[in-house]
N, C-alpha and C positions, 0 to 999 in steps of 0.2 A: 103673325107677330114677328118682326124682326131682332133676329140677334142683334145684343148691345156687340159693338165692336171693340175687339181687344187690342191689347197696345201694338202685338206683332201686326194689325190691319194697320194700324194707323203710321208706325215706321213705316210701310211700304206706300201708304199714301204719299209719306212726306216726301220719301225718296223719289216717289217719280214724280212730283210737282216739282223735286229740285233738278231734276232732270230735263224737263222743258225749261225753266229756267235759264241753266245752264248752256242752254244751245243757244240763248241770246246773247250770252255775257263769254261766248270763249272765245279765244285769242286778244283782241285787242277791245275787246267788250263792243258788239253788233256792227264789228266791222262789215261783215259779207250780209248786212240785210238793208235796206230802205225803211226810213224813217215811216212808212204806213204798213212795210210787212211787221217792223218792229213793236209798232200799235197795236195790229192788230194778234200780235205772239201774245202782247201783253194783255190782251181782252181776252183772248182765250187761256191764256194760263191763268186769270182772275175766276172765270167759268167754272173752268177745273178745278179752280182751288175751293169754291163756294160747293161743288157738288160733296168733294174731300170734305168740306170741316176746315179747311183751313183758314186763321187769319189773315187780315190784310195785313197786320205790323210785319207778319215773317212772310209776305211777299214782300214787301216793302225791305228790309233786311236785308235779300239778296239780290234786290236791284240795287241797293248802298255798294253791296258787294263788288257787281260788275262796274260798278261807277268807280267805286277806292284800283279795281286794277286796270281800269282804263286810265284813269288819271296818274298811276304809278309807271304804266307801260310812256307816258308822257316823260313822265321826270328822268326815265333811262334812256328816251331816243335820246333829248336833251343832252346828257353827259356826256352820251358819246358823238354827242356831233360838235360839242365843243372844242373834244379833242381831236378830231380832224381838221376841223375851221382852223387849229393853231398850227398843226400838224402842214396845212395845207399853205402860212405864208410867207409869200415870194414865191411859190412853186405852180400852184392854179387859181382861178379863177372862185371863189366861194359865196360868193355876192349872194346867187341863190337862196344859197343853203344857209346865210348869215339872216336872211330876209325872215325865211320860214321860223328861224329858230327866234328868232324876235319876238313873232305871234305864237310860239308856244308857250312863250314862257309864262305866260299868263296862263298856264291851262288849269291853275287850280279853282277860277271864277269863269274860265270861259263854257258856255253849252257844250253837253257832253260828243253831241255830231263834230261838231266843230275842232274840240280835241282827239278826236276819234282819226277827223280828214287830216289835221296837219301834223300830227304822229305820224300815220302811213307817208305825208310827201317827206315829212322832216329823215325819217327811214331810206327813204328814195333817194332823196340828195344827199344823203351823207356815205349811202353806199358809192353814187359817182363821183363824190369826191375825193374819197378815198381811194376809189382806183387811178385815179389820175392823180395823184398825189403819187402811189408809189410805182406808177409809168415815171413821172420825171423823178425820181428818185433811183428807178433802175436805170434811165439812160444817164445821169450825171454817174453813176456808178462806173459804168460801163467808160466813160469819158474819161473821168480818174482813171480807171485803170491801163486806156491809154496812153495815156500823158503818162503816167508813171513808168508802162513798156519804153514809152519814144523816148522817156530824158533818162532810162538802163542802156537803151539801146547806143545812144551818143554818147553817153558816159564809156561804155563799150569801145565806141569806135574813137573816142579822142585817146584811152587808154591806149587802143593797137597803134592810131598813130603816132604818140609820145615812143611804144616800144620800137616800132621800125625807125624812129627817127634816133633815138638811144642807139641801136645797133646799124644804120648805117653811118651814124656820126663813129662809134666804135669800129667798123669796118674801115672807113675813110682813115682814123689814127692808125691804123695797124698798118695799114698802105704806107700811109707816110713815112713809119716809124721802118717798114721794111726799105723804102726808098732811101731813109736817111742812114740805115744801117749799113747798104750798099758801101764800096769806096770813092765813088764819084758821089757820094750824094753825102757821106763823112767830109771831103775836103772840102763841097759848097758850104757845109754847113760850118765847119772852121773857118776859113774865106772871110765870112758874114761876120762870125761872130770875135773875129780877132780885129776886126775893121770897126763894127757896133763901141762895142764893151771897150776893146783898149785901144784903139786907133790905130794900131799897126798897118799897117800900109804892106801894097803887093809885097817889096821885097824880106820884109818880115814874116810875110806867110811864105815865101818861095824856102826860106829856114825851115821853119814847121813843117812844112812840108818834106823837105830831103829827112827831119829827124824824126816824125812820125812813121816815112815807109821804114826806115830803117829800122827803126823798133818794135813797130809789130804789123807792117804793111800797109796800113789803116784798118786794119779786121778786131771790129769790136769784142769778137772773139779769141782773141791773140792769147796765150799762154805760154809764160816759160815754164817750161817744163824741171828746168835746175832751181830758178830761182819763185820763181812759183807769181813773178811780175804778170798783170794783167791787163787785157784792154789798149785800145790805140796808146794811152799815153804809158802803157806798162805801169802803171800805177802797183807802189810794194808794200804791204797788201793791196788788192784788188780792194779788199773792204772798204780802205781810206776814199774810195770814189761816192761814200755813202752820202758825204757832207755833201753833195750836189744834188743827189735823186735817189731815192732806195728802187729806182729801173738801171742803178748803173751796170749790172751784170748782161742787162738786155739792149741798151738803150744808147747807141752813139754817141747823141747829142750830148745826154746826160758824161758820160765819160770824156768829151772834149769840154764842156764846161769844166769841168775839175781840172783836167789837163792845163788848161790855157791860164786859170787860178793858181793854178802850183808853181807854173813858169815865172808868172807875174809877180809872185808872193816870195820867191827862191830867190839865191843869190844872183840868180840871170838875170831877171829884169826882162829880159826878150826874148824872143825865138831864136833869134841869132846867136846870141851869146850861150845861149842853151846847145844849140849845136857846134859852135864854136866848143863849148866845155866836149860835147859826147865826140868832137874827130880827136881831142884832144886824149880824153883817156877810156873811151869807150864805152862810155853811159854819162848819163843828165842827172 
């Protein structure tokens, strides 16, 4: 006589019929089997379950099972290969992958083989799409970040040459400015500019001329020492030479432009007459 069987049997029954089950329906539900080993799992798990006591509704039940996450495992390649397919345009090629995903979208009606096989391609293509999506995303990167070095770099080098060009333009003025400070290069510059500005003619400068050496040599540096007169044209104060150039303390040119203004502006009128006044009582 056979013992009646207790619930503790029949748990362990169930467990291990859900346990062959289960080896049909894991991963992508009977990915890794052939539609006649998958037959035949499924004749032998019905075997097994008729020896168990079990019914066919709760075999049935857990083939629903592997079917809802085969067909769920579907709706997530989906998603994610949507956003690659977007991800991917103007950048690669997804035709593919746009194809497969076409024919999955249907997988809530299509046989379960069939969304089984274009799950795993639609998985496949989406993973090479995505690498070649972010290949040309690393070498445009890579591109920007040249173009961005090359137009530093030029920005770099236009800045050094504005600076060398600032400082040999500055170098060239300081040349000048020593030239002009020189005495030969004070009387060219008087010369010019009493000929330019007021018209006076050679023998008007040959005036200027006898009454500048006498008064301070032509040295833009010239100082009396009693009266405290500065500069080629002795200018009383020095300061008065502002109204031409605030470089008058340094700057020749700047001190005969004042000079030749003063002469012009005074009761002389000329260089002549200006020296004519300083043989006459000793200063202009």
């Amino acid at each position: 006589m056979r013992k009646p069987r207790t619930r503790r049997h029949e748990i362990a029954v169930a467990i291990g019929t859900v346990l062959v089950i289960a080896g049909l329906v894991a991963s992508s539900g009977f990915v890794a089997q052939s539609a006649d080993a998958r037959q035949g799992s499924v004749a032998a798990t019905a075997v097994l379950a008729e020896s168990k006591g079990l019914q066919s509704d709760q075999l049935d039940f857990y083939v629903q099972r592997g079917e809802t996450f085969t067909r769920d495992n579907a709706s997530a390649a989906l998603s994610e290969a949507h956003v690659v397919i977007a991800a991917s345009q103007s950048k690669v090629d997804a035709t593919t992958l746009s194809s497969v995903v076409s024919s999955l979208a249907s997988y809530a009606i299509l046989p379960i083989e069939r969304v089984e096989s274009l799950t795993a391609e639609a998985k496949a293509e989406t993973a090479s799409v995505a690498a070649a999506t972010a290949e040309v995303d690393r070498v445009a990167a890579e591109a920007a970040a040249a173009a961005a070095a090359a137009a530093a770099a030029a920005a770099a080098a236009e800045a050094a040459a504005q600076a060398a060009a600032q400082a040999a333009a500055e170098a060239a003025r300081m040349q000048s400015l020593v030239g002009g400070n020189s005495i030969d290069g004070a009387r060219a510059t008087a010369r010019s500019m009493a000929a330019s500005q007021y018209g006076w003619a050679e023998d008007q400068f040959s005036c200027l001329d006898r009454l500048w050496q006498k008064e301070s040599g032509w040295n833009y540096a010239a100082l009396n020492s009693s009266s405290g007169a500065t500069g080629i044209p002795q200018a009383l104060p020095g300061s008065k030479m502002a109204s031409a150039g605030n470089d008058w303390a340094t700057n020749a040119t700047t001190q005969i432009s004042w000079g030749l203004g003063y002469i012009k502006a005074s009761s002389y009128g000329t260089p002549c007459a200006a020296w004519a006044h300083s043989q006459s009582v000793g200063w202009y």
